[in-house]
C-alpha positions as CSV (number, residue, x, y, z in Angstrom):
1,X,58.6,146.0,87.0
2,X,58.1,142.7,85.5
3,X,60.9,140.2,86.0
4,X,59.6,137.0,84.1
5,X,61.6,133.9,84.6
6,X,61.2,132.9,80.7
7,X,64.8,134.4,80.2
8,X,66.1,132.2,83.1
9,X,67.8,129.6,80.6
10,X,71.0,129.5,79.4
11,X,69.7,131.0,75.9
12,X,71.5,134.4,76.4
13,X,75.0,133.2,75.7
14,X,75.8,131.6,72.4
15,X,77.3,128.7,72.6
16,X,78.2,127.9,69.4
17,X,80.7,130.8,69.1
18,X,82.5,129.5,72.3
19,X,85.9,128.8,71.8
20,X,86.1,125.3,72.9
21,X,90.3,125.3,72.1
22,X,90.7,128.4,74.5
23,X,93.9,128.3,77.4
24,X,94.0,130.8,79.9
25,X,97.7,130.3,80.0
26,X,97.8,131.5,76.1
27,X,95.6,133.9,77.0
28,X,97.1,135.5,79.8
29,X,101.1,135.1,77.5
30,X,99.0,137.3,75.0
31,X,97.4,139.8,77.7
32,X,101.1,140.0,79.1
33,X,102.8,140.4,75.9
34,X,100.6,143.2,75.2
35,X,101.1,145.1,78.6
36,X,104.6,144.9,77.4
37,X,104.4,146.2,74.1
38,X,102.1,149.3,75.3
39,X,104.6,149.8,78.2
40,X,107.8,150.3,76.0
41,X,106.2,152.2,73.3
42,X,108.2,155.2,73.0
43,X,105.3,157.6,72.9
44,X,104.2,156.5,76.6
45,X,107.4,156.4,77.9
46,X,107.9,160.1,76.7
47,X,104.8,160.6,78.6
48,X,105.9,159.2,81.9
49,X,109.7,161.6,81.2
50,X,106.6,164.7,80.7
51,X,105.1,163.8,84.4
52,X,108.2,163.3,86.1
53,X,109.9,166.4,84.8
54,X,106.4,168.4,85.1
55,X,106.1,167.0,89.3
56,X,109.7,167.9,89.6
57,X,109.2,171.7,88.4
58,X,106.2,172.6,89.6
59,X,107.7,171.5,93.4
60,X,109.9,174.4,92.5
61,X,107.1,177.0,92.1
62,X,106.2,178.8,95.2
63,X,102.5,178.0,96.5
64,X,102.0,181.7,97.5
65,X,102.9,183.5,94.2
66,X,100.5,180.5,92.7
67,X,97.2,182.7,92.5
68,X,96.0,180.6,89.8
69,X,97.2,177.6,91.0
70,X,99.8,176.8,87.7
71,X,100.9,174.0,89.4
72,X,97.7,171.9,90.2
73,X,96.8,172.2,86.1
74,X,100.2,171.8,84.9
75,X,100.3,167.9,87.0
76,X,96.5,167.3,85.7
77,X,97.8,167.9,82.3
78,X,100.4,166.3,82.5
79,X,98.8,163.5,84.0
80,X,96.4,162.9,81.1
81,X,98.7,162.2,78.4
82,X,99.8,158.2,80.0
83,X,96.3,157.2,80.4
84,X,95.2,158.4,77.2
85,X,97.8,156.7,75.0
86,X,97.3,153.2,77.2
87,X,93.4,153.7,76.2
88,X,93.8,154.2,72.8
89,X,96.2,151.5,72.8
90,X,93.7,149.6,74.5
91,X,90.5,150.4,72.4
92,X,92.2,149.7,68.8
93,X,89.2,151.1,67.0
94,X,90.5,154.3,64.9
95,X,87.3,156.2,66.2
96,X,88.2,155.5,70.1
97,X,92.3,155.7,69.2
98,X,91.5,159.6,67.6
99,X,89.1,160.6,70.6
100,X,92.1,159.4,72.8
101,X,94.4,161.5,70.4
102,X,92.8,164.8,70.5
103,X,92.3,164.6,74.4
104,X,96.4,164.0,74.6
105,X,96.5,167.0,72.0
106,X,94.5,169.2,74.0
107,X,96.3,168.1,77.2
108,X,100.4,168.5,75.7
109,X,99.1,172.1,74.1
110,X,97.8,173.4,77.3
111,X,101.1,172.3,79.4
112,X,103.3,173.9,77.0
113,X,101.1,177.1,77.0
114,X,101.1,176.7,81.0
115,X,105.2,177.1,80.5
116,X,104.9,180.4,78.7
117,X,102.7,181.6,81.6
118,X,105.3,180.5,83.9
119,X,107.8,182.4,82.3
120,X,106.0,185.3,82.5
121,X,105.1,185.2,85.9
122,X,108.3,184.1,86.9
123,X,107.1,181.2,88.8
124,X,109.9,178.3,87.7
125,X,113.7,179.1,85.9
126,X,113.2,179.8,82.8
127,X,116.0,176.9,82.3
128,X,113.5,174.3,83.9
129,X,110.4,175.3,81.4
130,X,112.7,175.7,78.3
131,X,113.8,171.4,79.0
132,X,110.0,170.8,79.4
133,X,109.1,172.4,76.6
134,X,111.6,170.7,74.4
135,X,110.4,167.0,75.8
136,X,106.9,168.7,74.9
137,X,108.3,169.2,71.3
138,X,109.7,165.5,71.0
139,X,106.8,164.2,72.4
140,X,104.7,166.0,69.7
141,X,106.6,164.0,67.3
142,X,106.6,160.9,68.9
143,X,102.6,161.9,69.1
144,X,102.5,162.3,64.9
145,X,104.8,159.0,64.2
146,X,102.0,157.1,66.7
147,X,98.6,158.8,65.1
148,X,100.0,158.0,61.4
149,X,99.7,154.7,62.2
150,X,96.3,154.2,63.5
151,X,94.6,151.9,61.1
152,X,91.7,153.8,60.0
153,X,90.4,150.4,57.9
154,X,90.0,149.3,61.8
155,X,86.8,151.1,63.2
156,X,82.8,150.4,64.1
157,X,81.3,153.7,63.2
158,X,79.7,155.7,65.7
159,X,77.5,157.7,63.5
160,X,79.1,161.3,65.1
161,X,80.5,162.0,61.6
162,X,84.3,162.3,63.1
163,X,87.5,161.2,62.1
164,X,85.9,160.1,58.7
């Protein structure tokens, strides 16, 4: 390995694009401003109701008539869906906000399916899975009102040929 000291100088950052009129108090109002906004977006607060209600049922499910262990993949699942919206909230590019969109998709379909199996197997009241699937449903449509208004102007392409 050759580590030349050439590159040593300060020519590596440009300068001239520095913003010489930038506040960190300003910029941490705007960072703070934004946490809020993301935090009371419906969508993600629908999200947090989906894990709450999820952790509460699957404590109802017995461990030893849990052979394939419903209740681990229900909370992962359920789990995925907050992080996902804050990271697509977070990227802003359409590309990253859809890639975010199908993984909370993927995640909310495979929950609700989890509920059928449940009432099947009898592992939770039936009562208990019919209120999570119904958050599931208004989540869904929370889910189509947020995607509709990704700005697909907005977007670096990534030369995958998606979301195009």
């Amino acid at each position: 390995m050759n580590f030349d000291d050439e590159d040593d100088d300060d020519n590596f950052m440009d300068w001239d694009g520095f913003d010489e009129d930038y506040d960190p108090q300003e910029a941490r109002a705007e960072m703070e401003a934004e946490n809020r906004r993301i935090k009371n977006l419906p969508i993600l607060r629908k999200a947090n109701e989906l894990m709450e209600l999820t952790q509460a049922i699957v404590e109802t499910i017995n461990k030893e008539e849990d052979v394939l262990m419903m209740h681990e993949q229900m909370l992962a699942n359920a789990m995925m869906l907050a992080p996902k919206i804050v990271g697509a909230e977070g990227g802003d590019l359409y590309t990253l906000r859809m890639e975010n969109a199908v993984i909370i998709k993927m995640h909310a379909r495979e929950l609700l399916a989890q509920t059928s199996y449940c009432k099947a197997e009898k592992l939770a009241q039936t009562a208990y899975l019919n209120v999570l699937r119904e958050e599931i449903e208004q989540f869904r449509l929370l889910f189509v009102e947020w995607v509709n208004n990704f700005d697909k102007d907005n977007d670096a392409p990534d030369d995958w040929g998606l979301f195009y």
